[in-house]
C-alpha positions in Angstrom: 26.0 -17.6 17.2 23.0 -20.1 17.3 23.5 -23.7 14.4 21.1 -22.4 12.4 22.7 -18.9 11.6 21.1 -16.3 13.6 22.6 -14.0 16.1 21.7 -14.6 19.6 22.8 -11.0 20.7 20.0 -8.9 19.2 16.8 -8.4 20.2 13.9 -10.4 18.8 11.7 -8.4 16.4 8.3 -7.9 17.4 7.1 -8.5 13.9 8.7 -11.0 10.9 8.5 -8.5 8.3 11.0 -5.3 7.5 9.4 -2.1 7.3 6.2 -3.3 9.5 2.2 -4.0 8.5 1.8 -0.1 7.5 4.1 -1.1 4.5 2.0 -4.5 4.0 -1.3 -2.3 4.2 -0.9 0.8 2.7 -1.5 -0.5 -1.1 -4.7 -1.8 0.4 -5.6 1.9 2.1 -4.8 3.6 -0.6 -7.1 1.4 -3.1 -10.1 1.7 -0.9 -9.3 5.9 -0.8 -9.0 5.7 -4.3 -12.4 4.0 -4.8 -14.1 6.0 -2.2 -12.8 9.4 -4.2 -14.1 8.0 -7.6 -17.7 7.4 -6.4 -17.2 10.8 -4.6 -16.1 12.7 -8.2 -19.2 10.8 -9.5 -21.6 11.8 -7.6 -20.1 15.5 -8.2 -19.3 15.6 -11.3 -23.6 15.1 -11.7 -24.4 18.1 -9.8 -21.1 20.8 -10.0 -19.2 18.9 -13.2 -15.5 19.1 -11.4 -14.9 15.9 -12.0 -11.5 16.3 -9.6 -11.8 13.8 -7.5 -12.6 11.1 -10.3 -8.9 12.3 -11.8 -7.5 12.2 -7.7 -9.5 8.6 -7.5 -7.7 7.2 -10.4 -4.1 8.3 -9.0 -4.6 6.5 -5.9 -5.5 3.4 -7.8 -3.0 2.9 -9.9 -0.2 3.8 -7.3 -1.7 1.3 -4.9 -1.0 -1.5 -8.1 2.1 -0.2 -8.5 3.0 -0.2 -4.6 1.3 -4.1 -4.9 3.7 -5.1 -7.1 6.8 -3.3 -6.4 6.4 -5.0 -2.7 5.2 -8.6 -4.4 8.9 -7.9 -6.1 10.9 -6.7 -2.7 9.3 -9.9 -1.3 10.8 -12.5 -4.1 14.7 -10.3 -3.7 14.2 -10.6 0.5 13.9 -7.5 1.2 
């Protein structure tokens, strides 16, 4: 055991955070998917009227805010 608390015996990670950039990116993916299928149900919504993907869009907005600040919070407990 090293002085300043860390164990000598395991491997050293390849990256300082837990779960890895997927988990630091994905709220950012799924905004930009999100956007991207709200101009989409726009633009269809003008020439069939589904307006689906506006409704899908919307989804992947607001669960990328809520994945931004559900990892904001993991980040302040250390996890």
């Amino acid at each position: 055991m090293t002085s300043d608390g860390s164990n000598s015996d395991s491997p050293p990670r390849p990256y300082r955070w837990r779960y890895g950039s997927l988990h630091l990116i994905m709220p950012w993916i799924a905004l930009v998917g999100g956007l991207l299928s709200i101009v989409r149900g726009v633009n269809d919504l003008t020439s069939s009227g589904d307006p689906l993907f506006i409704y899908v869009g919307a989804g992947l907005v607001a669960l990328a805010v809520v994945i931004f600040f559900v990892d904001r919070w993991q980040a302040t407990l250390g996890n």
